[in-house]
Every structure is written in structure tokens, then in C-alpha cells.
N, C-alpha and C positions, 0 to 999 in steps of 0.2 A: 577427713583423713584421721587416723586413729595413731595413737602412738603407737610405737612396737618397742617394747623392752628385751635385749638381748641382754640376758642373765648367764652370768659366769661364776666361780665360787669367789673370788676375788675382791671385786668389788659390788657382788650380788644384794648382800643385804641391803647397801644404798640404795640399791637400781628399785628391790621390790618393797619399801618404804615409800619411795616416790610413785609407783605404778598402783599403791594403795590410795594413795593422795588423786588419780587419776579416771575419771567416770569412762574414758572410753579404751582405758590401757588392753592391750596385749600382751602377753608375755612368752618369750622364747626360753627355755633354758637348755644350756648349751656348756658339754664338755663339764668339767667338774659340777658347774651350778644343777646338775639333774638332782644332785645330792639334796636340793633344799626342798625345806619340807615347807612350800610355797604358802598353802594357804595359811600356814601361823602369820603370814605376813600380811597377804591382799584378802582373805575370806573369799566367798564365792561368787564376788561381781565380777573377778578378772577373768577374762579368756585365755588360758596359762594352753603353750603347747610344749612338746618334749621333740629334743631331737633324736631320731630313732635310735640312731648308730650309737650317740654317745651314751645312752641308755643301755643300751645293749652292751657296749663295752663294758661295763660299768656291774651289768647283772642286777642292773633294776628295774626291767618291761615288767615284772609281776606284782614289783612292789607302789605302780604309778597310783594316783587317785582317780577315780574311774572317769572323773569328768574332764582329765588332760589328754589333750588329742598327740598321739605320735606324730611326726611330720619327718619327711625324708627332706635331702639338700635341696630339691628342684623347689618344694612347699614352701620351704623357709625364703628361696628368692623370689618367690611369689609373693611371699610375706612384706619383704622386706621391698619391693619394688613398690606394693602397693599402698604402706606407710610410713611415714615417718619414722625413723629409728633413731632409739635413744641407747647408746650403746656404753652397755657395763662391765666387758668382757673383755 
């Protein structure tokens, strides 16, 4: 079972300092935290997703990094059902 990092702007930088530290980390970012520009943080071993809507609200879908997958509300509780959550939000 894989951790799941939900990222928010708040307490986000901690969340993805520790998800760097983490070989089989995930990461959610969610609500303000779409704003971080992730991979300054974890590089390119993390599996980073975005949540669609807050992306979209936000006016960021074009500006994502092409390897972050969009994921709607159902995705994310699929996410979260299926790992461990470490929650920064």
C-alpha cells in the first residue's frame, strides 16, 4: 500500500518535502495546492495527480506538467480508499 499525499497550499510544502523523502509516494493536489509547482519539490519519481475541478476553477488545465494526470471526485476516492492517506490539507 502506497502513501497518498493530499496537498493543499497551506500546509503543502511540508506534505511535498516528505512525499520527496517517500519511494512509493503519491500525490493529490487539491484546492489552492494545484498552484504548486510540484516537481521543484519531489522531481520525477512521484506520481503527482490534480484534481480536475480545482484546476479548472483555478484556470490552470493548460498550465499542468504533462506527466500529472487530472482525476475527478470518484478517482480521488478510489485513490484514497486504496492507500494510505497522509493528509496536508
Amino acid at each position: 500500500m502506497a502513501n497518498l499525499y493530499l496537498i493543499n497550499k497551506t500546509y503543502g510544502e511540508n506534505g511535498l518535502n516528505l512525499a520527496k523523502l517517500d519511494a512509493d509516494a503519491k500525490v493529490v493536489l487539491i484546492q489552492d495546492g494545484v498552484y504548486f509547482n510540484v516537481r521543484r519539490f519531489v522531481g520525477s519519481k512521484v506520481k503527482v495527480y490534480v484534481l480536475q475541478n480545482d484546476a479548472e476553477k483555478r484556470g490552470l488545465i493548460d498550465r499542468l506538467h504533462e506527466d500529472m494526470e487530472l482525476i475527478d471526485y470518484g478517482q480521488l476516492v478510489d485513490l484514497i480508499i486504496q492507500n494510505k492517506v497522509i493528509n496536508f490539507a
